[in-house]
N, C-alpha and C positions, 0 to 999 in steps of 0.2 A: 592142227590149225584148221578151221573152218569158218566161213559168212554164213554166219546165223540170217540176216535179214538182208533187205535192201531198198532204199525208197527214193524213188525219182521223183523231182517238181519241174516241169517246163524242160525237160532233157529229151537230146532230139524229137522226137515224134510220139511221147508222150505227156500226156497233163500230168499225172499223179499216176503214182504204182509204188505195191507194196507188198515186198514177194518175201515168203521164209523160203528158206533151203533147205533140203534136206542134208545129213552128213556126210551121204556116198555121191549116189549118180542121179543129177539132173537134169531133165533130155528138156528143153525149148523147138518144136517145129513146128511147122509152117512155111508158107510159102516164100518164096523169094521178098526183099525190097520188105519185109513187115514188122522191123524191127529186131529181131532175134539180137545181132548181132549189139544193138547199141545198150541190151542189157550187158552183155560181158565186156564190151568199152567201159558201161561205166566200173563194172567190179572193180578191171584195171586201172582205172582211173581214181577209183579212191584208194587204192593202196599204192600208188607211184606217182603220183600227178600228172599222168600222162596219157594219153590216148594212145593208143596200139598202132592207131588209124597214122599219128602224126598231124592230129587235127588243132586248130588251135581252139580256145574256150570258145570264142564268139561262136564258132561253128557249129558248137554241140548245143547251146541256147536254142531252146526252140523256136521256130520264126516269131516276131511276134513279140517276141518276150524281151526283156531286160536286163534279168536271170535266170540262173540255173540252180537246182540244188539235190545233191546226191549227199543220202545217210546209209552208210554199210554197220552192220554190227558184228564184230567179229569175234571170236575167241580164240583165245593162244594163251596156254601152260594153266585153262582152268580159268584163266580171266577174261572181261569181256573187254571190250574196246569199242565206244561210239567213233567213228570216224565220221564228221561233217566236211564236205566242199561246198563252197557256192562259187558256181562260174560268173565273172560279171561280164558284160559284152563291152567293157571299157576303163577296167580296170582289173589288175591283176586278181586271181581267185583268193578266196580266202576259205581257209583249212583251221578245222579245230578237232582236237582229240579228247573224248568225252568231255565235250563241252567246252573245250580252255584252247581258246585260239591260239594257235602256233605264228612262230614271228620268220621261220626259216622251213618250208616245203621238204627238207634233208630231216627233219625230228619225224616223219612221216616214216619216210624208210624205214625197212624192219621188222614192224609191227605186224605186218602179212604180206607174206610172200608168194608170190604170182606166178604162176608159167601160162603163158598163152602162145598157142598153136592156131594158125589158119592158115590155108590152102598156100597162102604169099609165103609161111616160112615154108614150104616146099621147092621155092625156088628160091631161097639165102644163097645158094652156094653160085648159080650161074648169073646171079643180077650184082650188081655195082656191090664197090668194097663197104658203100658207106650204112648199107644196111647186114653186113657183119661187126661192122664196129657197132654199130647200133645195137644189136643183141649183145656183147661183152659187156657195152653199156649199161645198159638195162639191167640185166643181170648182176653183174657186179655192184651198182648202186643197189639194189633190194639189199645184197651180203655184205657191203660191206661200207660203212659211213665215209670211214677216212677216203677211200676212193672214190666215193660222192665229191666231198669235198676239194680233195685234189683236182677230178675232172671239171669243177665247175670252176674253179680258181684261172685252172689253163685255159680252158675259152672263153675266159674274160680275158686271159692275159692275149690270148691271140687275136682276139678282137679290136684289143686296145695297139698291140704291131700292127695289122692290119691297116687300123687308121692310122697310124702315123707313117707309115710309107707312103701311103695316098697324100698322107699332106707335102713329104720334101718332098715326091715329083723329080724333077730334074736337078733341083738344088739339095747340096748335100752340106746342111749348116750344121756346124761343127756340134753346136747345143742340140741338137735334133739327134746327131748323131751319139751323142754321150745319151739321150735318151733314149735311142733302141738297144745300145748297151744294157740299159738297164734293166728295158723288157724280156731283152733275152737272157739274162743271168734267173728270169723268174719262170721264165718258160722253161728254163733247163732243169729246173728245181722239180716245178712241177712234173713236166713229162716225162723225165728220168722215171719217174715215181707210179709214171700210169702204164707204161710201156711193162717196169717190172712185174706190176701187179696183172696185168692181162696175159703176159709170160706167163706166172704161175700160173692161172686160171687156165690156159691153155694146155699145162702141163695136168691140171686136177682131171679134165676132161677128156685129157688122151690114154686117160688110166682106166676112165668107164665106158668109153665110146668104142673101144676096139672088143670085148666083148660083145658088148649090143650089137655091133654090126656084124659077125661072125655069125649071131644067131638071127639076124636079120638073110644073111646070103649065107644061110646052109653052108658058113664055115668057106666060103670059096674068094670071100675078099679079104683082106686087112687092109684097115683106115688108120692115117696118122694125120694129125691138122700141126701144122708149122704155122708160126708166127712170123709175121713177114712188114718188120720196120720198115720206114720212108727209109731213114737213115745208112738202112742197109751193113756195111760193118763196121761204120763211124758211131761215133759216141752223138748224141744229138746235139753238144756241143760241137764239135768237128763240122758234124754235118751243116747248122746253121753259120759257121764263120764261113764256110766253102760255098754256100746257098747265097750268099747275102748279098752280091751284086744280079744275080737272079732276080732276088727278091725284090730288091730295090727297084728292078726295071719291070717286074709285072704286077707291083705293087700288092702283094699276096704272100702269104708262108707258107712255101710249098714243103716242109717239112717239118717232122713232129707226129704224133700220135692220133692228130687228126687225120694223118694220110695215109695211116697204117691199115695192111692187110693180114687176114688169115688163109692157106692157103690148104687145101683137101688132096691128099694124096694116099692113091686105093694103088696096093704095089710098088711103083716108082711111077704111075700114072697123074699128073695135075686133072684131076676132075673137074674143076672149072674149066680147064680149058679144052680137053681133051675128053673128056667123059661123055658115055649116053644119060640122056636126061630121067633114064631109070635109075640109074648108077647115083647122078645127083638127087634124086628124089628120095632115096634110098638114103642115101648119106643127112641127109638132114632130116629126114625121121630119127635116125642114132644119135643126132644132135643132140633135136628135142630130149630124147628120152635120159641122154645123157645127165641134160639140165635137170631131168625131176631129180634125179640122183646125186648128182651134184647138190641139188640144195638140201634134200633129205640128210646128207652127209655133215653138210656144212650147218643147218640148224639145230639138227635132233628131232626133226619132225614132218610131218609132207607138207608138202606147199599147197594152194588153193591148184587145180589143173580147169584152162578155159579153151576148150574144142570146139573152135570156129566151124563148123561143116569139114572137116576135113578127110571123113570116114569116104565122103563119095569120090574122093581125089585119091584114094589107094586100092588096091588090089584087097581081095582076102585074105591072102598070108599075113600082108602089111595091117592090115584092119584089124585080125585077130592077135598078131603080135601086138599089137597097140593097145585092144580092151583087154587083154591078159595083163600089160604090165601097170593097169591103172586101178588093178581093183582095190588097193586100200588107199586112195586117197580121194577127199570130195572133187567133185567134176562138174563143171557146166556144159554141157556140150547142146550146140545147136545141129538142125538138119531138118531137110524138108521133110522128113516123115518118120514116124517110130518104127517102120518095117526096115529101115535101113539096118535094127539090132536083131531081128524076127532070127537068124539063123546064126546067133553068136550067144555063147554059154554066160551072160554079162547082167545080170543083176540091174533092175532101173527100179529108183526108190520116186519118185517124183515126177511129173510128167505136165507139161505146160503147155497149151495152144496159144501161139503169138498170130494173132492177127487183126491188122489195121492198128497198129498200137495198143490193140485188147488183149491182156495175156490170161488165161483159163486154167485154173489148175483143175486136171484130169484126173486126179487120184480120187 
């Protein structure tokens, strides 16, 4: 799988750009603040509709402007694939795949598949639960449709609980109540369903991650990641009929999948909570590396890999573990300077000067 091309119009801090890639390793530097990074926002952003960032479309429209428009050209299994976005600054975006407008953002998935790394997944493991769920997320939406589907279903459905506890308030009418019934027989449906499916995913990755980490610490740690429901050892049924005078009075659903965590454990040690922040840094290196593999396994093929700067945020061992285990699959990787590779046995097929929104190919 590779991004043959990529073409920006009015996206962040560019008017127009129009970059080939090469098939291995593409190094972006330059200085701080110049862009680098809003090239590999958009990669991921046309093959997931999503900013890395968490940004929403207005955001990424250049100032100034009205729209946005990003073209990626991709290949997978020998074929190509136009992928068009246009962000609008006031209406939802619209996506077309060679050419033929898509009615559903989910027909997108699949097509190319994404790992991005930046210095922030370095600290997944000691920051808030909601950006681990957000990585399972993410990931599982690229692999796999039906849990696109189900995840989006359930945060409508919890959306839609949500507001109706805000409305009874203090009154609990009887019709109100037949209709949170309702919602939650659909929450149960769903979330049963996304809980099991992160379970496995959980179970896929604790098969790859305990090698990588082993050879990450010279053999001196073992990592196991637990799944760690709101629910705890109720069925999410159980748990929202035991929740629901709660719920009722803080007008919120505090259980469910949305409030679910994963949890890092090196020995019998919680490294979230207990761990040195080398230990966690280290762990979610294995993560990452875990995921290239994960998806290699799961497609038949390598994923696109996009390297925020993240080489000056590890050590040597960690740095050279890294470009060793990237050499067969294409790479975006940003960083202030090519000397950052000068003492590493790593292959650089392409090489690009970002600055002031002007990118230079150096080859």
């Amino acid at each position: 799988m590779k991004i043959k091309s990529l073409k920006l119009k009015n996206f962040r801090n560019y008017d127009l750009l129009k970059l080939d890639f090469d098939d291995n390793t593409n190094i972006f530097y330059g200085d701080n603040a110049q862009g680098k990074t809003n090239i590999l926002e958009a990669v991921y952003l046309s093959g997931t509709t999503k900013s890395h960032r968490g940004a929403k479309d207005k955001d990424m429209i250049q100032f100034g402007k009205d729209e946005s428009h990003i073209e990626a050209v991709v290949e997978k299994n020998g074929i190509e694939y136009q992928l068009d976005m246009h962000l609008k600054k006031n209406n939802p975006k619209g996506i077309a795949i060679n050419k033929i407008p898509i009615r559903k953002a989910s027909e997108l998935f699949g097509i190319v598949n994404l790992v991005f790394f930046s210095p922030e997944d370095l600290n997944i493991i000691k920051n808030g639960p909601s950006e681990r769920r957000r990585f399972i997320d993410l990931e599982l939406s690229q692999l796999d449709k039906v849990y696109l589907n189900n995840l989006s279903n359930y945060n409508r459905i919890v959306n839609q609980r949500n507001h109706l506890l805000k409305e009874m308030g203090t009154f609990r009418q009887e019709q109100l109540m037949d209709t949170l019934d309702i919602w939650e027989l659909q929450l149960i449906q769903y979330g049963t369903k996304i809980i099991d499916r992160r379970k496995e995913f959980i179970k896929e990755i604790n098969k790859i991650i305990s090698s990588v980490h082993k050879k990450l610490t010279g053999k001196r740690e073992e990592i196991q990641i637990i799944y760690e429901p709101s629910n705890g050892n109720l069925t999410l049924e159980q748990a929202l009929r035991k929740n629901r005078e709660r719920d009722l009075r803080i007008k919120s659903t505090s259980i469910g999948p949305h409030r679910d965590d994963i949890c890092f454990m090196i020995q019998d040690l919680d490294i979230r909570r207990f761990g040195s922040q080398g230990q966690q840094r280290t762990a979610a290196l294995s993560l990452k590396l875990s995921e290239i593999e994960l998806v290699k396994q799961a497609i038949h093929d390598t994923p696109v890999l996009l390297l925020d700067d993240v080489l000056s945020e590890l050590d040597k061992h960690r740095q050279n573990y890294l470009l060793d285990s990237i050499h067969d699959i294409q790479t975006l990787i940003t960083c202030t300077g090519v000397e950052d590779f000068v003492n590493h046995c790593f292959s650089i097929n392409k090489v690009f000067h970002v600055q002031n929104g002007q990118v230079t190919n150096e080859n």
